[in-house]
C-alpha positions in Angstrom: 50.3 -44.2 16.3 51.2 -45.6 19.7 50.7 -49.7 19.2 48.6 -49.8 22.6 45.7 -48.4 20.8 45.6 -51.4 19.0 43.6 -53.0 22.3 40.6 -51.3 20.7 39.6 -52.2 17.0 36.5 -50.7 16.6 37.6 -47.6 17.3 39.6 -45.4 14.9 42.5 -43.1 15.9 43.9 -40.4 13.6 46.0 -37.5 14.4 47.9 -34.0 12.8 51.7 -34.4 13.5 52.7 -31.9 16.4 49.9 -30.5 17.2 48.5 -32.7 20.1 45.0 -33.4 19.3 44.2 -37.3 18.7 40.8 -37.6 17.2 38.7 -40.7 18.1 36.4 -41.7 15.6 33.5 -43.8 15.9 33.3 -46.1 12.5 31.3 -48.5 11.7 28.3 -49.8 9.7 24.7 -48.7 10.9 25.4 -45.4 10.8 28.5 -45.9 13.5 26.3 -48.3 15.5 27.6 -49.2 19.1 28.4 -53.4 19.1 29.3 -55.2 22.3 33.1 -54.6 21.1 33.1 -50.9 20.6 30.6 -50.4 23.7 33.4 -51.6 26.0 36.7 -49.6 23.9 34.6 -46.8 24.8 34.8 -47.2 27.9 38.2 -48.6 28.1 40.1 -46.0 25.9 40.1 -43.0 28.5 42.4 -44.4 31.1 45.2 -45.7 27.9 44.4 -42.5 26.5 45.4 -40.0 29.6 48.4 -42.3 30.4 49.5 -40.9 26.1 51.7 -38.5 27.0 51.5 -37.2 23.6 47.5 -36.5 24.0 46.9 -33.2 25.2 43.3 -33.0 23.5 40.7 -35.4 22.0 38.2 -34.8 19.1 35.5 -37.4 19.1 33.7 -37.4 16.2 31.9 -40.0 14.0 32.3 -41.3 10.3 30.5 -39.7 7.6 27.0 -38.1 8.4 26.3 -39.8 11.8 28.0 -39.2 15.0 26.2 -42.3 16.2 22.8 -44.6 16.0 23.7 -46.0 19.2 23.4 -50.0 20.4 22.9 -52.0 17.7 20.9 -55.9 17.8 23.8 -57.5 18.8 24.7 -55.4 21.5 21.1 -55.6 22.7 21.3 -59.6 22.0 24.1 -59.8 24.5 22.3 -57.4 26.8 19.2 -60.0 26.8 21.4 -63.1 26.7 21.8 -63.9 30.1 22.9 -62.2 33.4 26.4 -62.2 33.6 26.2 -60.4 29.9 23.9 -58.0 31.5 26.1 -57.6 34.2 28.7 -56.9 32.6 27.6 -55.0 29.9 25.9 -52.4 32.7 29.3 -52.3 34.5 30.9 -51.5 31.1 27.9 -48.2 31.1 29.1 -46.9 34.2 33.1 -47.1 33.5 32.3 -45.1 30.1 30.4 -42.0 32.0 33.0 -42.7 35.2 36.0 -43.1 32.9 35.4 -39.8 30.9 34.5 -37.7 33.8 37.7 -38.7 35.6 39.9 -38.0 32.4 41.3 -34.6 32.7 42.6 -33.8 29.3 40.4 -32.1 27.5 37.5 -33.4 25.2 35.8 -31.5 22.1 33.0 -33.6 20.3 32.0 -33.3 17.2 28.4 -33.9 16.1 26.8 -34.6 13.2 23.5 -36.3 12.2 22.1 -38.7 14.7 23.2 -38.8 18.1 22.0 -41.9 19.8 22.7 -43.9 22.9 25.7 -45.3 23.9 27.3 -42.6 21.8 25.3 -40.2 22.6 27.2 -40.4 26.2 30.5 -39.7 24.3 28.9 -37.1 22.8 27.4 -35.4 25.9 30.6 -35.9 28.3 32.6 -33.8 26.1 34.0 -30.9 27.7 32.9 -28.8 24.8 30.5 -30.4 22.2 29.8 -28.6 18.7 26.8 -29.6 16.8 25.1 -29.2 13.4 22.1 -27.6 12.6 20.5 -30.7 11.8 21.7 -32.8 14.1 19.2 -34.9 16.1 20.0 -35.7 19.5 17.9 -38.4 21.1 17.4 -40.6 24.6 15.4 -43.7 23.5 16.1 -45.9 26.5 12.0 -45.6 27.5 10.8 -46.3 24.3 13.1 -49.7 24.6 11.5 -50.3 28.0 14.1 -49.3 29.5 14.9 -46.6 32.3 17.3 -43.8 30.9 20.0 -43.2 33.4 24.3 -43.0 33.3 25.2 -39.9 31.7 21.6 -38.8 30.9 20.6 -39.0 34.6 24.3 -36.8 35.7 24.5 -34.6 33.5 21.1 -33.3 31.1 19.9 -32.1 34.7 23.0 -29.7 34.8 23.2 -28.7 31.3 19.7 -28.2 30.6 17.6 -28.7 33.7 15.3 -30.5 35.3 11.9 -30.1 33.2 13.6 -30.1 29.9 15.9 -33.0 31.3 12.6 -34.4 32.0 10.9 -34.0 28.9 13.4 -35.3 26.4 14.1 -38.5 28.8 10.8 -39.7 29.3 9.2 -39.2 25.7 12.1 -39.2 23.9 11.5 -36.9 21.6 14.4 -35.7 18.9 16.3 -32.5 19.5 17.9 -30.7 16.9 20.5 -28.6 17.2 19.7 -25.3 17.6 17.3 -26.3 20.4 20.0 -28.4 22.2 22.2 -25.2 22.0 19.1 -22.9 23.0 18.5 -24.8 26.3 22.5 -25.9 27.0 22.5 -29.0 26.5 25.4 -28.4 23.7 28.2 -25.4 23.4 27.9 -24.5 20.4 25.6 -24.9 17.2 27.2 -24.8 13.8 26.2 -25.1 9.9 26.8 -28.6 9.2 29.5 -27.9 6.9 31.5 -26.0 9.5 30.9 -28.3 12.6 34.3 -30.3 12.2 36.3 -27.8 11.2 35.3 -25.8 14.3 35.4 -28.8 16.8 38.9 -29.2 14.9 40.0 -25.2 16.1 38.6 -25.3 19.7 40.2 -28.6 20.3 43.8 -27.3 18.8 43.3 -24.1 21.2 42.8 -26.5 23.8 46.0 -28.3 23.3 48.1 -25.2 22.6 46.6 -23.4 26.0 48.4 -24.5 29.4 47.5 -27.3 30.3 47.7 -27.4 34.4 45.4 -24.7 34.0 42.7 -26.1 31.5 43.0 -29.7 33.4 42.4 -28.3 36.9 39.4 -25.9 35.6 38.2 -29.0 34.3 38.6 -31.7 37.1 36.9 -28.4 39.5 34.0 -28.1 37.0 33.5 -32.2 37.0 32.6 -32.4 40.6 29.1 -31.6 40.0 29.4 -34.6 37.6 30.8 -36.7 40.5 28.3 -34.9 43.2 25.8 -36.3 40.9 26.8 -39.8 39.4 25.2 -41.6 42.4 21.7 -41.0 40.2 22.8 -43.4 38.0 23.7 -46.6 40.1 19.4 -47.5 40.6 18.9 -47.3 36.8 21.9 -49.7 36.3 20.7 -51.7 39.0 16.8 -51.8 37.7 17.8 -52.9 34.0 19.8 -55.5 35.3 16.3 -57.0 36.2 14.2 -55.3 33.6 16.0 -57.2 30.9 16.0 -60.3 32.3 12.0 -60.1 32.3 8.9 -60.1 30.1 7.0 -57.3 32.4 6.3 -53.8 31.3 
């Protein structure tokens, strides 16, 4: 493994020799829960990972039965701490949606058990995202008291529309995954037991296919995503203030 991708130690990188596929792998404790360091290797990996010459597809995925919990207390402790983290920390939000539109290899995501959060944007960003049966997909930001926006705000509107974008965003209710696949918000619904082994295949096609063609169809499909990421900047903007305050 390329020694750059030690710059990012919460993250775990594994890969088949020859084949091109690196899989990123979201591990850690809390059922892969998002601290303040992997919240910013997230965002930070997609530029090192495009410069890899040797990267011509990425399987994200998480350890074990979770894809992701999301932010964990001390990511939401830095959040509250004072502005600068906040600052910061919302600048680090919109690199990760930004950084993974703009990166034009292509991205499979695996998902398994609970998909929440800051790695539920992973998750969603994927060009092509498989997911279990029992998965459970779910945007808590209003139940924190806090507006849902980035990715969720770009791109559920596109993949499932409006109303159901709607629905799931402001009660944030839990979607499992046959209904995420029913209303597009995910490619393709698997058994649980097959889900990374058919993330693995589409993302080996992917990497064996020619690659001008798949990165150009990509980078084309993505302008919706840029035409759109404007609707995120106001909820960045608003948080900044909502967590600095005791209001409603």
């Amino acid at each position: 493994m390329a020694a750059w991708y030690d710059e990012f130690p919460s993250l775990r990188f594994e890969r088949s020799a020859g084949d091109g596929v690196l899989e990123l792998v979201l591990d850690a404790p809390g059922l892969n829960s998002v601290g303040p360091q992997m919240h910013r290797d997230l965002a930070d990996v997609w530029p090192v990972l495009e410069r890899d010459p040797t990267v011509r597809a990425v399987l994200v995925r998480g350890e074990g039965r979770a894809f992701s919990s999301g932010g964990n207390f001390d990511l939401l402790d830095e959040m509250t701490a004072d502005y600068a983290s906040r600052i910061r920390i919302m600048g680090e939000a919109r690199d990760l949606v930004m950084n993974m539109v703009g990166f034009t290899k292509p991205v499979v995501s695996a998902i398994l058990g609970p998909a929440v959060g800051a790695g539920l944007v992973v998750a969603m960003l994927a060009d092509i995202s498989v997911v279990g049966r029992t998965a459970r997909i779910i945007d808590g930001h209003t139940r924190l008291g806090v507006a849902a926006g980035d990715h969720a705000a770009i791109c559920w509107p596109l993949l499932a529309g409006m109303a159901k974008a709607k629905y799931y965003l402001l009660t944030c209710e839990p979607l499992a995954g046959e209904e995420a696949e029913r209303i597009g918000l995910v490619s393709k619904c698997v058994d649980d037991e097959q889900v990374i082994s058919e993330a693995t295949r589409i993302a080996t096609d992917l990497a064996a296919g020619a690659q001008s063609a798949i990165r150009w169809t990509k980078s084309s499909l993505n302008q919706w995503f840029r035409m759109f990421g404007p609707c995120s900047r106001p909820r960045l903007g608003w948080n900044s203030l909502v967590l600095g305050t005791r209001g409603p």
